[in-house]
C-alpha positions, 0 to 999 in steps of 0.5 A: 446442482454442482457437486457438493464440496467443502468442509463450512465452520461456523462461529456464531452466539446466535441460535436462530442464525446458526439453525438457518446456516444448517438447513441452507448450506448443506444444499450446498457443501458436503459438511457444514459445523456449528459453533456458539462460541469461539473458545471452542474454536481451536479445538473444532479447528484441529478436530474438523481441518475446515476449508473455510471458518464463517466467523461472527464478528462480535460475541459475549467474551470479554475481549476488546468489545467489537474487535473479537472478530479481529482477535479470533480471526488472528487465532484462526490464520496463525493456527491453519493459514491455509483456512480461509475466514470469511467475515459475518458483520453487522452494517455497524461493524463494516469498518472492522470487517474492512480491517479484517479483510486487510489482515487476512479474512477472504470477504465478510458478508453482512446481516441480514444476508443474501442467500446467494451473495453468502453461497457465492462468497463461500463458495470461493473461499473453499474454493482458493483454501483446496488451492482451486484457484489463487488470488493474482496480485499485481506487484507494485511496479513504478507508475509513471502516468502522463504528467509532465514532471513524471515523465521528465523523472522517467527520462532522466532515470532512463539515462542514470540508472544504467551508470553508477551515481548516487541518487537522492529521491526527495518527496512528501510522504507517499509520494513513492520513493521507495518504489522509485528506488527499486525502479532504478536498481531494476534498470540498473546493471545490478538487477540481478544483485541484491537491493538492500533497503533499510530506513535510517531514520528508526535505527537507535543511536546505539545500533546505527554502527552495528546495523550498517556496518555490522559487529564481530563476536563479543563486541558488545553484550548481545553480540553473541555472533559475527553480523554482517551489517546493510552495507555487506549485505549490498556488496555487489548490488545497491544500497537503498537508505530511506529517510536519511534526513533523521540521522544525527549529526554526529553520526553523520560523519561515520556514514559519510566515511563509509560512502566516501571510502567504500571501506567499512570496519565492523564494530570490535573488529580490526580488519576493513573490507572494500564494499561495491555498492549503488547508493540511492537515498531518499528523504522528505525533508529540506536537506539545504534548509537542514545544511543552513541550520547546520543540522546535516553536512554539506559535504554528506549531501553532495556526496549522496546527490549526484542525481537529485529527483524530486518526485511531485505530490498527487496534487500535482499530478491530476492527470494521474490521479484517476488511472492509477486509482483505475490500477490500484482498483485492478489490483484490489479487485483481483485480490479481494474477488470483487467484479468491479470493472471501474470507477464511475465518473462522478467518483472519478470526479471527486477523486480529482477533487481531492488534497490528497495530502498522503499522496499515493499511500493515501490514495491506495488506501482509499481504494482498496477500502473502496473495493472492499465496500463497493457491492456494484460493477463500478466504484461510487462516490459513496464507496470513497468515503472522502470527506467534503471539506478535504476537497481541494477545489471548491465550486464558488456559489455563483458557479456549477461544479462543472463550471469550475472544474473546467476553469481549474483545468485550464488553470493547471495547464496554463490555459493549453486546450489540449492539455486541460481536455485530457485532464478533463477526459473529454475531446478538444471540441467538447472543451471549447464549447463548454469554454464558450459556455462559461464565458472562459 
C-alpha cells in the first residue's frame, strides 16, 4: 500500500455513515476526524487545518432545507480556500451537488457509495489541496469552427483588428460577443495595452457620467476621491461597451460626444483630457429598428459601426455544434477530474437536435453539468439532460431519425454532398448511399 497521507474531515449527522468512514479511510490517510454536525465546523476547521473536508449535503439545521450543503460549503471556501470539499449527496440531491461543484466543491460522491470511487476521489482532492497537482483550465479562446458565416467573420477580423476602426459585434445572447471582442483587441496592435470592458446597459442613469468619465473630489455626495472613469482606464488600449443598445437616449449624446471628439471631462471638473482609444461595441438588438423608433441616434450608430459583425445563432452553425461541446468537454473534464474522452455518437446526435435557443452559453452549460454527471469514459444522451420537445428537428412518423437528419442536412447545405457529409461525420459515398436509400 502507498504511503499513507492526508488529513480527512467528515461532516455527516448519520452515525452508522461516520463508524463505516472511520474504519475505512484510516487504511487510507494518516488522519481521519468526524463530525455529526456543521455548527462544530469552524472550530474543527481551525483546530484540525484539513486537507480535505468530506461534507454531507443535507443535516437537521434549519437553514434553507436541502441547501445546507451549499451554505456550509461557502463557510468552508471563504474560512480556508486552500481546503478542498468534496460533496456526500443522495441521488435526489444531484442537482445541488452539480451547483456545488460550480461554486467550488472538488467532486461529490453519492449514497450508497463505492469504496474505491470515494478513496479515488479523496485521494485527488488532497492531493491538488498539498499543491501535488492543479487543475488545468483552458482559457476561453474564440472558436471559429468550419462554418461558412464563422469563418467569413474570422477573414474579415483578420483584416480590421490590425487597424483602428470601430467595431459593432451584434448577436443573440450567447452567441459570444464579448469573446469576439477580446479576440479583436488580441490581434490588434493593442495587445499588449489594457481592454476595458463594461456593460453599458446595468450602469444607473445617475452613475453613467461617472462611470465612463469619471468625477473629481467633491462632485457629488459620495465622491470622497478623484475616480477615473472606463474611458481613462482605456487610454492607450481599447474600450470594449457591451450592450449599448439599453443606454437612454439622452445619454446617448453625452457618449456620442466623447467617441466623436476622443476628449472627456470628468464630472465636477474643468480640465478636459484627450483619450487614445479602440472602440468595439456590441448588442443584441435591432439598433436600425431602434433608429426608425427614434429610440437610438443615427449618427451614435455610425460612428460606432465602421465594421459591423454579425456572429450567427448555434442553430446556424451545425457543423460547429459538436467540436466545440468536444472542447467545453476537455475543458471541463481537465477542471472537474473526470476521464472522459468524448461525446458518444448518439449524444452527439441529440446535441445537433437541439434549439439551443441560448446559444453557446447555453451550450457550455450543458456540458459542464454533463461532465459533472457523467460516470463513464464517453458523454450519454442521459448525461445532456436535454428536453425532447426542444428538439429543433423532428422525425415525421412516416420517417426514421436517420432518415430525417439526412434530409435536414441537405437542406441546410442547399443540397452540397460534400458539405451535408461533414455535418453528418460521415464519407461522401456513406452519404449517397443512405440518399439512394431514402429516395433523396
Amino acid at each position: 500500500m502507498a504511503h499513507k497521507s492526508g488529513k480527512i474531515l467528515i461532516v455527516d449527522d448519520n452515525a452508522g455513515i461516520r463508524r463505516t468512514l472511520e474504519i475505512l479511510l484510516p487504511l487510507h490517510f494518516d488522519e481521519v476526524y468526524t463530525i455529526a454536525s456543521p455548527s462544530k465546523l469552524v472550530v474543527s476547521l481551525e483546530r484540525i487545518q484539513p486537507d480535505v473536508v468530506l461534507l454531507d449535503m443535507n443535516f437537521e439545521a434549519a437553514i434553507n432545507t436541502g441547501n445546507e450543503g451549499l451554505f456550509w460549503l461557502d463557510q468552508i471556501k471563504g474560512l480556508m480556500s486552500n481546503v478542498e470539499v468534496v460533496l456526500f449527496t443522495a441521488y435526489a440531491d444531484i442537482q445541488l451537488a452539480v451547483e456545488g461543484m460550480k461554486r467550488g466543491a472538488f467532486d461529490f460522491i453519492t449514497k450508497p457509495w463505492q469504496n474505491d470511487k470515494l478513496i479515488e476521489s479523496l485521494t485527488h482532492a488532497r492531493d491538488k489541496a498539498r499543491g501535488k497537482h492543479s487543475a488545468s483550465t483552458q482559457q476561453h479562446q474564440m472558436f471559429w469552427g468550419d462554418s461558412v458565416a464563422m469563418q467569413a467573420i474570422q477573414h474579415t477580423l483578420s483584416k480590421i483588428a490590425p487597424t483602428e476602426v470601430s467595431v459593432l459585434i451584434t448577436g443573440e445572447n450567447g452567441t459570444g460577443k464579448d469573446v469576439l471582442a477580446h479576440e479583436i483587441h488580441a490581434q490588434s496592435t493593442r495587445c499588449n495595452m489594457p481592454m476595458v470592458a463594461v456593460d453599458v446597459g446595468v450602469i444607473a442613469d445617475t452613475l453613467f457620467e461617472s462611470e465612463l468619465f469619471g468625477h473629481v473630489k467633491g462632485a457629488f455626495t459620495d465622491a470622497h476621491a478623484d475616480h477615473m472613469g472606463k474611458f481613462e482606464q482605456a487610454d492607450g488600449g481599447t474600450l470594449f461597451l457591451d450592450e449599448i443598445g439599453n443606454i437612454p437616449p439622452h445619454l446617448q449624446a453625452k457618449l456620442l460626444r466623447a467617441i466623436q471628439n476622443r476628449c472627456i471631462t470628468r464630472v465636477g471638473g474643468s480640465q478636459s483630457k484627450q483619450i487614445d482609444i479602440r472602440l468595439v461595441c456590441a448588442t443584441n438588438m435591432d439598433l436600425e429598428q431602434m433608429i426608425r423608433e427614434g429610440r437610438f441616434r443615427e449618427d451614435l450608430y455610425y460612428r460606432i459601426s465602421t465594421v459591423r459583425l454579425a456572429l450567427p445563432p448555434l442553430r446556424e452553425r451545425l457543423t460547429d455544434i459538436v467540436p466545440l461541446a468536444q472542447n467545453f468537454v476537455h475543458q471541463f473534464a481537465a477542471k472537474y477530474h473526470r476521464p472522459i474522452k468524448g461525446i458518444a455518437p448518439q449524444a452527439q446526435a441529440m446535441l445537433q437536435d437541439n434549439r439551443w435557443s441560448g446559444n453557446i452559453r447555453e451550450l457550455q452549460n450543458c456540458m459542464e453539468k454533463a461532465v459533472i454527471l457523467s460516470e463513464g469514459p464517453l458523454i450519454t444522451c442521459s448525461d445532456l439532460q436535454l428536453a425532447p420537445d426542444n428538439c429543433q428537428f423532428r422525425p415525421s412518423v412516416h420517417s426514421s431519425s436517420e432518415e430525417q437528419r439526412v434530409r435536414v442536412a441537405m437542406q441546410r447545405c442547399g443540397g452540397n454532398v460534400s458539405a451535408a457529409a461533414k455535418m453528418l461525420g460521415i464519407s461522401r459515398p456513406t452519404l449517397y448511399t443512405k440518399l439512394k436509400k431514402y429516395g433523396l
